[in-house]
TORVOVEX-872192 format. One line per 4 residues: their letters; for each residue x, y, z of N, C-alpha, C, CB. Coordinates in pm, whole numbers, m for minus. Glycine has a CB too. Layout:
REM TORVOVEX-872192
a	X,Y,Z,X,Y,Z,X,Y,Z,X,Y,Z  ...
//
This chain:
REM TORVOVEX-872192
xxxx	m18120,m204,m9777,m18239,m127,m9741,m18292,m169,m9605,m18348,m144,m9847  m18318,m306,m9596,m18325,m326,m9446,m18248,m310,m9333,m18344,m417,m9430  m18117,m304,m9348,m18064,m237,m9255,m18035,m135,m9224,m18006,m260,m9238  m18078,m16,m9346,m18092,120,m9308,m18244,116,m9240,m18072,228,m9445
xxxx	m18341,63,m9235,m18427,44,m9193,m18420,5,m8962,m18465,m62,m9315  m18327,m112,m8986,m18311,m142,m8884,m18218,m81,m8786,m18300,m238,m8902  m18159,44,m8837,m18021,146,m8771,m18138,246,m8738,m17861,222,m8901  m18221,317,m8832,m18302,403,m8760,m18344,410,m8694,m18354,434,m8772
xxxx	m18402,244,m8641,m18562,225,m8525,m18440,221,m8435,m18711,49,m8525  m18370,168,m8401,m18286,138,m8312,m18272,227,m8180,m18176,129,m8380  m18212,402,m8253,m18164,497,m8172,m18299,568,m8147,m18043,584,m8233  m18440,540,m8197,m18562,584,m8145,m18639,524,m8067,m18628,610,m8219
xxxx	m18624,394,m8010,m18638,257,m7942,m18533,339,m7842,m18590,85,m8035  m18436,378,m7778,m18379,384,m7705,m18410,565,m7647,m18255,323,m7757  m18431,635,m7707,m18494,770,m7707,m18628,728,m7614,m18532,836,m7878  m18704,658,m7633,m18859,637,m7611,m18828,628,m7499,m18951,525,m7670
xxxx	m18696,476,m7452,m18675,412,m7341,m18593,534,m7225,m18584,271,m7387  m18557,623,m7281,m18477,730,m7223,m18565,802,m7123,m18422,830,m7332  m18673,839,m7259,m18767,964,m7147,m18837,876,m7090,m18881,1097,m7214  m18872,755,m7120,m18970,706,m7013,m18898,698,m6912,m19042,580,m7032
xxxx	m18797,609,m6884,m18691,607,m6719,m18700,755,m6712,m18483,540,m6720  m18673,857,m6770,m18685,1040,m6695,m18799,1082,m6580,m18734,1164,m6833  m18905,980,m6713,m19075,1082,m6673,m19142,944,m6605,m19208,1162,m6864  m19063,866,m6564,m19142,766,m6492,m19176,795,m6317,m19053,627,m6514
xxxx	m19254,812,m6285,m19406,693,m6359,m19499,773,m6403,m19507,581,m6241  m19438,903,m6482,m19554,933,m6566,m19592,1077,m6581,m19666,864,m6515  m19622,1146,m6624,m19685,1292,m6624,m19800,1319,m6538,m19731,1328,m6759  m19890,1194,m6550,m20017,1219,m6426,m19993,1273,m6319,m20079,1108,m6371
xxxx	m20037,1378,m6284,m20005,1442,m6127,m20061,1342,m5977,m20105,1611,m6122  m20171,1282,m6045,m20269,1171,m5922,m20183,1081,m5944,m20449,1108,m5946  m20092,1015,m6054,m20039,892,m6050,m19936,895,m5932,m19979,855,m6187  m19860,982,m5955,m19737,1043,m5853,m19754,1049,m5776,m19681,1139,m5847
xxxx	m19861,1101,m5686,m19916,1114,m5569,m19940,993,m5499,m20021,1181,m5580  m19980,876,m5556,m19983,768,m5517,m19877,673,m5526,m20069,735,m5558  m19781,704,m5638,m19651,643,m5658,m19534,679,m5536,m19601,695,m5805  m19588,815,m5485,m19484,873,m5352,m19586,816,m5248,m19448,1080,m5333
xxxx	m19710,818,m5182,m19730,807,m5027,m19781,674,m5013,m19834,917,m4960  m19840,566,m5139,m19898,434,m5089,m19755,361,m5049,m19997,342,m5218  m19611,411,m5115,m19526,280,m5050,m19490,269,m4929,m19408,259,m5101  m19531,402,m4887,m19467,445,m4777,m19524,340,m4587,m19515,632,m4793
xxxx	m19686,276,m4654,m19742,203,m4597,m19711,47,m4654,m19868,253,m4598  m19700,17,m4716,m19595,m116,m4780,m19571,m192,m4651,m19418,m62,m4859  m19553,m311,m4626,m19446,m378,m4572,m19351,m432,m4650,m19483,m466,m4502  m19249,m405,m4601,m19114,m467,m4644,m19055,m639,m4607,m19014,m366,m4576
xxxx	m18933,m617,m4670,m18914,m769,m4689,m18908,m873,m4770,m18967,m807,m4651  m18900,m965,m4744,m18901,m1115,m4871,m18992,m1150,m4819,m18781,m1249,m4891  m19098,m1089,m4833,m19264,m1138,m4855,m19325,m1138,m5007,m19370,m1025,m4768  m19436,m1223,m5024,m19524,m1227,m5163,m19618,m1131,m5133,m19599,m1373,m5206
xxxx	m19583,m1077,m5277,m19702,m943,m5302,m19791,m964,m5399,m19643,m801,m5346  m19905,m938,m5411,m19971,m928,m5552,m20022,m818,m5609,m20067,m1002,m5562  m20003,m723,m5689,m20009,m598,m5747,m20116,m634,m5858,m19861,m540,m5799  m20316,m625,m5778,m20336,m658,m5870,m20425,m541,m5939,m20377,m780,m5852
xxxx	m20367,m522,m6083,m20416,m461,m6150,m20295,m323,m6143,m20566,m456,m6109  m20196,m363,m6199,m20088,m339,m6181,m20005,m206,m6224,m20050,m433,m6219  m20100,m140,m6389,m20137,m12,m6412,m19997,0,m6515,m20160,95,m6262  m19911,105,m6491,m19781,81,m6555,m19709,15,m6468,m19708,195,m6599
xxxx	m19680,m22,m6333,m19603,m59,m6288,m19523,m28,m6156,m19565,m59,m6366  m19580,57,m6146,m19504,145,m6036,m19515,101,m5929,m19537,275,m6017  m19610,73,m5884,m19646,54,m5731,m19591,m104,m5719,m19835,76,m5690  m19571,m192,m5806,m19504,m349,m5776,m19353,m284,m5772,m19532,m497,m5926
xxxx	m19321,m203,m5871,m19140,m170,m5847,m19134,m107,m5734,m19052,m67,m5959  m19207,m51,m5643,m19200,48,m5510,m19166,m98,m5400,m19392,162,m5469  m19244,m166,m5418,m19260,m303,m5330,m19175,m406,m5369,m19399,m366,m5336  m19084,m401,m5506,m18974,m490,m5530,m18854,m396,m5516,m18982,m566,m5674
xxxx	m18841,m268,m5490,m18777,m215,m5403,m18745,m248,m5255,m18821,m128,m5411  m18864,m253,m5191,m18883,m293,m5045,m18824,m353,m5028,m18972,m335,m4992  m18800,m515,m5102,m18747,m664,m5115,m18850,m757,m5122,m18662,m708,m4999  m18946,m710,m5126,m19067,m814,m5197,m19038,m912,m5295,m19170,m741,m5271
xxxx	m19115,m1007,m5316,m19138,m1074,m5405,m19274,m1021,m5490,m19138,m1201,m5350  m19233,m980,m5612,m19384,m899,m5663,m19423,m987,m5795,m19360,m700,m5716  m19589,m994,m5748,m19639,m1066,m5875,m19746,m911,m5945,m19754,m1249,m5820  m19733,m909,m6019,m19851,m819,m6073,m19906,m837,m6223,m19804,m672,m6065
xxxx	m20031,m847,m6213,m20151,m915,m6265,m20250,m790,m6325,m20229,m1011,m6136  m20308,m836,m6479,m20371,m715,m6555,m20416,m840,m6662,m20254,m559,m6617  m20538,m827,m6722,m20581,m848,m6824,m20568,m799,m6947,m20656,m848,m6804  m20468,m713,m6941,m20456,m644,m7107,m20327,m717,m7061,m20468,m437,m7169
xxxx	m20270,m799,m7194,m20142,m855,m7266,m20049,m726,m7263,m20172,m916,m7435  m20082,m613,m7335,m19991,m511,m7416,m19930,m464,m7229,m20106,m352,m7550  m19983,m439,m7161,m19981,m373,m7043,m19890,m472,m6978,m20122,m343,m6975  m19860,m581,m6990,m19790,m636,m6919,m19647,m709,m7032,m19893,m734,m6834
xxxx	m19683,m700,m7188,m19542,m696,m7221,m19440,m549,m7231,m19545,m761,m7351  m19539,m442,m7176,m19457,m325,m7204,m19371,m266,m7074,m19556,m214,m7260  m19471,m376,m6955,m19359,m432,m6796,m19267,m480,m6808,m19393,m529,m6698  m19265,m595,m6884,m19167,m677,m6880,m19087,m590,m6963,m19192,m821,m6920
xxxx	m19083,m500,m7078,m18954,m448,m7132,m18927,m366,m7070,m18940,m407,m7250  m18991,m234,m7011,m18947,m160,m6942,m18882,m212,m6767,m19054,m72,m6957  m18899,m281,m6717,m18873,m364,m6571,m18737,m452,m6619,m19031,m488,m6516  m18748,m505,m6727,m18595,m549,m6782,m18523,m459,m6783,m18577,m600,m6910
xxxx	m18520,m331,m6876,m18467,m224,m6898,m18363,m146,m6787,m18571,m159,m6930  m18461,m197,m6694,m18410,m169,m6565,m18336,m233,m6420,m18492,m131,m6540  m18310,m334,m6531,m18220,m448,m6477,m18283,m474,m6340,m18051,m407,m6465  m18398,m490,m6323,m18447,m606,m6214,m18447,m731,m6264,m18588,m589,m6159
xxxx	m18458,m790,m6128,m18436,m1003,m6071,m18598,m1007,m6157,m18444,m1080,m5792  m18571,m1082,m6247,m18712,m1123,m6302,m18753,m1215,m6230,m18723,m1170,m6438  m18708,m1290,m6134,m18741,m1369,m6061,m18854,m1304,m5934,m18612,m1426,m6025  m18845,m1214,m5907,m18853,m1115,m5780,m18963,m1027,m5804,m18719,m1023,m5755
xxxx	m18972,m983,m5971,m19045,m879,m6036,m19115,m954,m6133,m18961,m764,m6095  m19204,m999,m6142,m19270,m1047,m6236,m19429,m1021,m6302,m19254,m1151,m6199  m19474,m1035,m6403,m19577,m969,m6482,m19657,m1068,m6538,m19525,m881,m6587  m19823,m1072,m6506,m19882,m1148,m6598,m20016,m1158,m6619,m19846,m1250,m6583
xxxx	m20062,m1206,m6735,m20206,m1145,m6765,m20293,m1285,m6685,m20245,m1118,m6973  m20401,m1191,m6593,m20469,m1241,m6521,m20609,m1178,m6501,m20399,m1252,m6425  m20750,m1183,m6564,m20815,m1122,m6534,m20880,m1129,m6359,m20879,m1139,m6637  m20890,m1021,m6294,m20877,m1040,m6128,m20994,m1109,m6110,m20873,m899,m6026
xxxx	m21085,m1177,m6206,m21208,m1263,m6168,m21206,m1382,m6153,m21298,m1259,m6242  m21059,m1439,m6224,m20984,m1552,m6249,m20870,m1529,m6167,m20952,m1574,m6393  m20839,m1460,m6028,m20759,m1467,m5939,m20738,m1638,m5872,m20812,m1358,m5846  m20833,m1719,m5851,m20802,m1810,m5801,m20710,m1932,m5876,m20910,m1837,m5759
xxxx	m20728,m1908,m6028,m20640,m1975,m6081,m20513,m1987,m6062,m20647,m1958,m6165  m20447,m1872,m5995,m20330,m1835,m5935,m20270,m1956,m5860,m20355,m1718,m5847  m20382,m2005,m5777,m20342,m2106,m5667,m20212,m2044,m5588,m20303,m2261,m5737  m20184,m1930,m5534,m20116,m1865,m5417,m20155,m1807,m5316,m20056,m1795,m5443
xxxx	m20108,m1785,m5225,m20091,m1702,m5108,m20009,m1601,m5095,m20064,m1763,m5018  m20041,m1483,m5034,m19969,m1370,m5053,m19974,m1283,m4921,m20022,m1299,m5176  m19871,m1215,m4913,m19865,m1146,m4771,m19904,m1027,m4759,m19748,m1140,m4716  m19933,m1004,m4879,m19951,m824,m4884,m19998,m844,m5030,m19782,m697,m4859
xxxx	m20132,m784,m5029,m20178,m738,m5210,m20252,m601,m5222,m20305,m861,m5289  m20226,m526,m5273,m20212,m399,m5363,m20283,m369,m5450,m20116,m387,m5422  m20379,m274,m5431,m20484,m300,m5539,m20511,m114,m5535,m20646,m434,m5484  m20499,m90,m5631,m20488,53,m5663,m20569,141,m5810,m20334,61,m5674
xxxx	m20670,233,m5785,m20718,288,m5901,m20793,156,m6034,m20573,376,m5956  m20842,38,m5983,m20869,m76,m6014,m21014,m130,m5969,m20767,m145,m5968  m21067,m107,m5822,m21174,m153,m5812,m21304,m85,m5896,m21182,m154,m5684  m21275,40,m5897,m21410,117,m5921,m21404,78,m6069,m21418,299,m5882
xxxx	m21308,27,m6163,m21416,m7,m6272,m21454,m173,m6321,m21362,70,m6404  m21466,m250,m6149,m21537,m391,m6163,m21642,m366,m6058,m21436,m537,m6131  m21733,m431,m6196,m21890,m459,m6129,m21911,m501,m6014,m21966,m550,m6187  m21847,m608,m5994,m21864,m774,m5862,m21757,m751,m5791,m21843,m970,m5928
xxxx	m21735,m613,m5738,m21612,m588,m5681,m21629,m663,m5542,m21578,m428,m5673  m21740,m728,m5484,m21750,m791,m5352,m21675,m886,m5393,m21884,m832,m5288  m21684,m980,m5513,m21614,m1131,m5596,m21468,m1115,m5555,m21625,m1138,m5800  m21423,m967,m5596,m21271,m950,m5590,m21229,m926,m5461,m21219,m840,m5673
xxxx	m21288,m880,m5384,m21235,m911,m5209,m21255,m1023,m5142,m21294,m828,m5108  m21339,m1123,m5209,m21342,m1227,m5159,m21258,m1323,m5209,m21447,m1259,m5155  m21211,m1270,m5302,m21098,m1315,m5387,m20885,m1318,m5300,m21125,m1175,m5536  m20948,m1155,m5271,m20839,m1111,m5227,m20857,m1174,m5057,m20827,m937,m5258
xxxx	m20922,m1213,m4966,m20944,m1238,m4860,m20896,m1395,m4850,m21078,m1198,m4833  m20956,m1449,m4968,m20901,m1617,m4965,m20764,m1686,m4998,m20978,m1688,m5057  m20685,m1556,m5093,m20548,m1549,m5135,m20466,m1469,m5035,m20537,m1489,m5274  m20517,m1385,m4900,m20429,m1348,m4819,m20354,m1448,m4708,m20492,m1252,m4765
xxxx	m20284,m1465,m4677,m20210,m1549,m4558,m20287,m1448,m4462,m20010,m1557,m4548  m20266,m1576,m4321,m20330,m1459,m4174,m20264,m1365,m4170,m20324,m1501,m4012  m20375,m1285,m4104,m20224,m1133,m4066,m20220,m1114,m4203,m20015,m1179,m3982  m20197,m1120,m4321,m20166,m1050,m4453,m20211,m917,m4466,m20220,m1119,m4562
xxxx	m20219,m793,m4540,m20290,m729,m4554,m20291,m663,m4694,m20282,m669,m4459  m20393,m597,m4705,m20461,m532,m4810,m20473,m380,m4841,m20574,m574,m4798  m20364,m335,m4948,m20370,m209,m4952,m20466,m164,m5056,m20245,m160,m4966  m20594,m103,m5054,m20677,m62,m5109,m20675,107,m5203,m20757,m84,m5008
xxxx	m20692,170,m5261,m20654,262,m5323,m20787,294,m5427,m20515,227,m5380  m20868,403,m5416,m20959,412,m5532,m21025,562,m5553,m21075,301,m5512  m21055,594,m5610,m21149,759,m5632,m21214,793,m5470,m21327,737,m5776  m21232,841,m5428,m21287,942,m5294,m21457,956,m5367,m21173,1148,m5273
xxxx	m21533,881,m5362,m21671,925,m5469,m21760,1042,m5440,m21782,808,m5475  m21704,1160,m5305,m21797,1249,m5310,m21639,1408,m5389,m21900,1262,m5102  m21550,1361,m5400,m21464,1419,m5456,m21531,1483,m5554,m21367,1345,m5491  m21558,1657,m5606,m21645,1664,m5761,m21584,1653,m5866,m21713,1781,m5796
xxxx	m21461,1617,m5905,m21451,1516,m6016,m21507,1370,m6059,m21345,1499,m6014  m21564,1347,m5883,m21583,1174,m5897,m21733,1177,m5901,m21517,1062,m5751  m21793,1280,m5852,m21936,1261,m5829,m22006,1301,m5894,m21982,1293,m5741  m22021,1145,m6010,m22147,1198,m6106,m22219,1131,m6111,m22140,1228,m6229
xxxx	m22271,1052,m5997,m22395,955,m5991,m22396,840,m6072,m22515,1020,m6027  m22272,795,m6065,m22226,653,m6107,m22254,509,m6067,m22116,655,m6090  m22331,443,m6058,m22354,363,m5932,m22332,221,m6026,m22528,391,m5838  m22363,166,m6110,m22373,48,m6140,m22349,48,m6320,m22515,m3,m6077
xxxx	m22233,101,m6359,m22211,129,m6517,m22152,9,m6601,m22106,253,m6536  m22196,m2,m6730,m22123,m168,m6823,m21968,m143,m6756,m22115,m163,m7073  m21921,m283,m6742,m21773,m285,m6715,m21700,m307,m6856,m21734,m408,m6604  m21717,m110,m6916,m21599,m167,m7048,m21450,m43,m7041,m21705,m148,m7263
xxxx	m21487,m104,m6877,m21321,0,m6924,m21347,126,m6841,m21299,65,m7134  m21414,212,m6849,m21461,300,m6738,m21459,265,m6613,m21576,334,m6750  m21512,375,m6541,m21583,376,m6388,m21724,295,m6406,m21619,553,m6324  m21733,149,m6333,m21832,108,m6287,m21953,230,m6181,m21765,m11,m6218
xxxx	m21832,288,m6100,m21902,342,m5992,m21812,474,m5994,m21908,247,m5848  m21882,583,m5882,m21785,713,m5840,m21661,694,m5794,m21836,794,m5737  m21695,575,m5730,m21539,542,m5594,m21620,494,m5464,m21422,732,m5528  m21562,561,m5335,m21587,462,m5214,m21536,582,m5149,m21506,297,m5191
xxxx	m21614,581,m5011,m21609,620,m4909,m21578,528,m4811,m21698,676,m4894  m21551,587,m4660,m21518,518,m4587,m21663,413,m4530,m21442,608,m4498  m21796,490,m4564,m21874,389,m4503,m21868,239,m4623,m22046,465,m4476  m21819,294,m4739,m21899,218,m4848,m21782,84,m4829,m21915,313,m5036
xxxx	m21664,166,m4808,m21581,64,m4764,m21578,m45,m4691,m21520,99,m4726  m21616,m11,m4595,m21686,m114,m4462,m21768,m199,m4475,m21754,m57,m4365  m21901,m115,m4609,m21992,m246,m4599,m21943,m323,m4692,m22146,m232,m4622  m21864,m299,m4740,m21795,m407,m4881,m21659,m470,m4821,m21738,m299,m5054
xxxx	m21623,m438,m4695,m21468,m515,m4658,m21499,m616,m4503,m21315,m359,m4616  m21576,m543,m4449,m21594,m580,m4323,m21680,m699,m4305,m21641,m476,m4256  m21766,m734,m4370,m21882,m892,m4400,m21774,m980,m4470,m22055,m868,m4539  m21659,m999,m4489,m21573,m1086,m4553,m21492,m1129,m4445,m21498,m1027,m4667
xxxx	m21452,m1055,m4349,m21357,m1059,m4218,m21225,m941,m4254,m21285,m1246,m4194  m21222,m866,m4304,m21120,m759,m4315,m21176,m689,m4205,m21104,m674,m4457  m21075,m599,m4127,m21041,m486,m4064,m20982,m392,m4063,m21019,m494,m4010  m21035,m255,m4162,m20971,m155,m4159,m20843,m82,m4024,m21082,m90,m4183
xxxx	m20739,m69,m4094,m20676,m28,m3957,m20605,75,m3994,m20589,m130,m3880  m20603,128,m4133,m20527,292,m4151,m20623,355,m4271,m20324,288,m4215  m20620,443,m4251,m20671,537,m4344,m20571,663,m4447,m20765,607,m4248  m20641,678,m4553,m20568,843,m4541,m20637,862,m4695,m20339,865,m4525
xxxx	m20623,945,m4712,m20675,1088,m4837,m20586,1085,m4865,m20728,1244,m4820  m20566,1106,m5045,m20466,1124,m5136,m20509,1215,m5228,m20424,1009,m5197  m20482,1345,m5250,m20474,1459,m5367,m20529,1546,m5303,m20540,1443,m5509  m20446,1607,m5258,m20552,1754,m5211,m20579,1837,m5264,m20529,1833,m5127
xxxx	m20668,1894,m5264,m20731,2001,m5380,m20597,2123,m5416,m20899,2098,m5299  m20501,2136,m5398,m20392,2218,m5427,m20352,2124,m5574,m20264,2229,m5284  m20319,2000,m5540,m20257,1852,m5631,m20364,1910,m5761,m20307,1633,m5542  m20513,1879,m5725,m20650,1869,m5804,m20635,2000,m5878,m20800,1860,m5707
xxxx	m20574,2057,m5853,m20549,2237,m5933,m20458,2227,m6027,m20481,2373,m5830  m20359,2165,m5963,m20229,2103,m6072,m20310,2061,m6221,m20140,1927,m5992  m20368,1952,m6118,m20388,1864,m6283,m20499,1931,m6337,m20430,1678,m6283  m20577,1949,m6296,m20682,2032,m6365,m20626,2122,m6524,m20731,2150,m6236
xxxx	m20514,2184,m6474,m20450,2220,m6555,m20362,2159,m6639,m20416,2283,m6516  m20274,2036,m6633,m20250,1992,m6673,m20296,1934,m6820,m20236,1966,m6596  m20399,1873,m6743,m20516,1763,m6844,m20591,1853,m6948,m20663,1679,m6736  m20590,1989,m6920,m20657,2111,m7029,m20570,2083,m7121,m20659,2285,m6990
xxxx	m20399,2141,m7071,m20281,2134,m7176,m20290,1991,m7274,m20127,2134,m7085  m20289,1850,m7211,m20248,1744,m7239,m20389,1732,m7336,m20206,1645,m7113  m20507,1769,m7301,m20629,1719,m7417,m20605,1812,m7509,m20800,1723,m7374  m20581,1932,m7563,m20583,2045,m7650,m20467,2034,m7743,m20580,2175,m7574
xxxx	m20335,1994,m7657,m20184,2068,m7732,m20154,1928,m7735,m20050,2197,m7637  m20185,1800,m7645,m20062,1650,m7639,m19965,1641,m7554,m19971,1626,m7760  m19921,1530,m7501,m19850,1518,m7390,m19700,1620,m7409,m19826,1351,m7370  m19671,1601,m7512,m19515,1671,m7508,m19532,1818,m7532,m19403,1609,m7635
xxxx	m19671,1852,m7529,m19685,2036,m7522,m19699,2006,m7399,m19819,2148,m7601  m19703,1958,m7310,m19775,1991,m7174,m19624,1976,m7094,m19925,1866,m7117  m19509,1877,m7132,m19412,1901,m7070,m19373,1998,m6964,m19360,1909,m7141  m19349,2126,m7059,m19319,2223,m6963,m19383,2245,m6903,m19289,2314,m6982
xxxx	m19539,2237,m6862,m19635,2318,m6750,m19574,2169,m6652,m19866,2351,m6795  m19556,2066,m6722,m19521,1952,m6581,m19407,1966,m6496,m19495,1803,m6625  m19264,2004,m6603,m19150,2064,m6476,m19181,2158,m6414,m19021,2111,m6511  m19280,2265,m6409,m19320,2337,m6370,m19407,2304,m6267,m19345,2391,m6448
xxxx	m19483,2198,m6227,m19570,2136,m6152,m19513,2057,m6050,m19647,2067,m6224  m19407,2014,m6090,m19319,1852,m6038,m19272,1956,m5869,m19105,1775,m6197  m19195,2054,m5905,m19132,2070,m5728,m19285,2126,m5660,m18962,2233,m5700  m19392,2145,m5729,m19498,2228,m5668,m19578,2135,m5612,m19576,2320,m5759
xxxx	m19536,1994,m5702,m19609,1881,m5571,m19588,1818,m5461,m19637,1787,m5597  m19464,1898,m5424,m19397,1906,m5300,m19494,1927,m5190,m19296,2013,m5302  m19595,2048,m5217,m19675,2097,m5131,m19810,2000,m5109,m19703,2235,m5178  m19820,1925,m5163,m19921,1828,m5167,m19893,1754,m5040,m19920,1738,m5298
xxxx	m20025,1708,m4962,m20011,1610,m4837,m20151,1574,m4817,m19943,1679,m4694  m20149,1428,m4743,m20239,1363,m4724,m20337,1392,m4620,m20193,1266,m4717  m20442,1356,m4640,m20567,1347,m4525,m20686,1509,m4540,m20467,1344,m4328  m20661,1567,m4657,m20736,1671,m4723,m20921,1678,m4677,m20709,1634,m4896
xxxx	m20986,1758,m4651,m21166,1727,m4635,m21191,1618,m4750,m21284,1892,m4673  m21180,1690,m4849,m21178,1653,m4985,m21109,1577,m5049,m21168,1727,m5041  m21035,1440,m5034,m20869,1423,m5116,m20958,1360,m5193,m20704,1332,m5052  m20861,1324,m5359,m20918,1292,m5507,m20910,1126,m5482,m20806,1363,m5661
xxxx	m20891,1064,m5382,m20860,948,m5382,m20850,848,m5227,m20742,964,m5456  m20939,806,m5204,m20954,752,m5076,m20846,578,m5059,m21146,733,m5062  m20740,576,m4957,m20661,470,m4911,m20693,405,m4789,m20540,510,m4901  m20733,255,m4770,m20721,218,m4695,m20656,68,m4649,m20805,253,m4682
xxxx	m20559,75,m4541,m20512,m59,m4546,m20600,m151,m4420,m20338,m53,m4522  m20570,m242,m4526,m20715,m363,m4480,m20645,m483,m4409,m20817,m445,m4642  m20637,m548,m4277,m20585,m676,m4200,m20654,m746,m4226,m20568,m687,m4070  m20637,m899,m4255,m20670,m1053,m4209,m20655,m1078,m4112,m20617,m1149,m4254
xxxx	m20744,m1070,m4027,m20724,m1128,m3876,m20695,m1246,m3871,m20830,m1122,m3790  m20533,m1317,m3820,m20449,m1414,m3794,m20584,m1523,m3745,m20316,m1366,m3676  m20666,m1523,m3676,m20759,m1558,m3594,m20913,m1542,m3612,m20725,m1503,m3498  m20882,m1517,m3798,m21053,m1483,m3868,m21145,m1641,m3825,m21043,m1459,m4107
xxxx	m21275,m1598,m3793,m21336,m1715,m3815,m21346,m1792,m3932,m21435,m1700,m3784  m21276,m1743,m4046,m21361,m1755,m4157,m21190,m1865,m4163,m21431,m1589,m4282  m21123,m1884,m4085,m20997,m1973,m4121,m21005,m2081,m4030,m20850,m1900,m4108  m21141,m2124,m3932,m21178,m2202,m3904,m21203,m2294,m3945,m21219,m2184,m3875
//
């Protein structure tokens, strides 16, 4: 009996693992969008990365692509043993690719330095998000930099007068603008030096629709409206009035006072 038990799970354990490598990184139309244009600003190399707040995964495998060395860091356990099986799965250097639970308030426990850290769809739901750039500012090497990634907060999906919400899991806040950015990056010694908008309201139409299908019918009714979506996000491009998601990459000046 138990091993008719243990023959069944087997070939559905490998089904699961199938469509996920298909539909990776995901059905989200915003996830994709950011899974195609943040690597594209990446530096490459056998540099240390830190991916923090790491999500499913995508954006550390984009950067252990590169040739990075990727650490990526999440406070949920489940979220980071379901990395490590799927990132095995996929026959990466576990050495190279690695996963682990770290809440980003307890970043310094780390005791590293890093050349590049990655922080994506993550700030807007911590309170003391100044804590975590000062976090991320003291764990950068000079010259390191900081790829930032979060909601656009006058976007009208994002703008609902969010400003200071319990941190349980939600949006603390709407998101960030470019001023809001500044006053939260620039008093630490960061220097914005690229910009760009991610989802343009064509993308925001996609999912709009999408997320109707996926709340009403469930992810695998919504399938088909997604192959149906997937070559149409072709037409999607960055720097929109409006984009659903504001990027900016952030320098350590080699020559900060603050490394005096």
């Amino acid at each position: 009996m138990e091993q008719s038990l243990t023959v069944e799970k087997f070939p559905i354990s490998q089904v699961k693992l199938w469509g996920k490598k298909l539909l990776f990184p995901g059905i989200d139309l915003h996830t994709r969008c950011r899974s195609y244009f943040l690597p594209k600003f990446f530096r490459s190399g056998e540099i240390d990365t830190l991916d923090a707040g790491f999500g499913n995964g995508a954006l550390s495998y984009a950067a252990y692509k590169l040739g990075n060395r990727v650490l990526g860091v999440t406070y949920d356990s489940t979220q980071v043993q379901k990395a490590h099986t799927f990132f095995s799965a996929l026959n990466t250097d576990s050495e190279r690719l690695q996963f682990q639970v770290c809440n980003l308030y307890d970043l310094p426990k780390l005791n590293r330095k890093f050349d590049q850290i990655i922080c994506s769809e993550t700030l807007e739901h911590i309170q003391k998000d100044d804590v975590i750039i000062k976090h991320f500012y003291d764990m950068l090497k000079p010259g390191g930099v900081l790829h930032l990634c979060c909601p656009f907060a006058l976007h009208p999906e994002h703008n609902l007068g969010r400003t200071d919400e319990p941190e349980d899991g939600g949006h603390v806040r709407d998101g960030y603008t470019m001023e809001s950015y500044q006053k939260l990056l620039e008093p630490v010694g960061f220097e914005i030096v690229k910009s760009a908008g991610l989802g343009s309201p064509f993308l925001s139409a996609l999912d709009r629709s999408m997320v109707a299908v996926r709340m009403k019918l469930g992810d695998i009714a919504a399938l088909p409206l997604f192959f149906v979506a997937l070559p149409l996000q072709k037409f999607d491009y960055l720097n929109s009035t409006v984009p659903f998601a504001l990027y900016v990459q952030v320098v350590k000046s080699s020559s900060s006072k603050n490394e005096l």
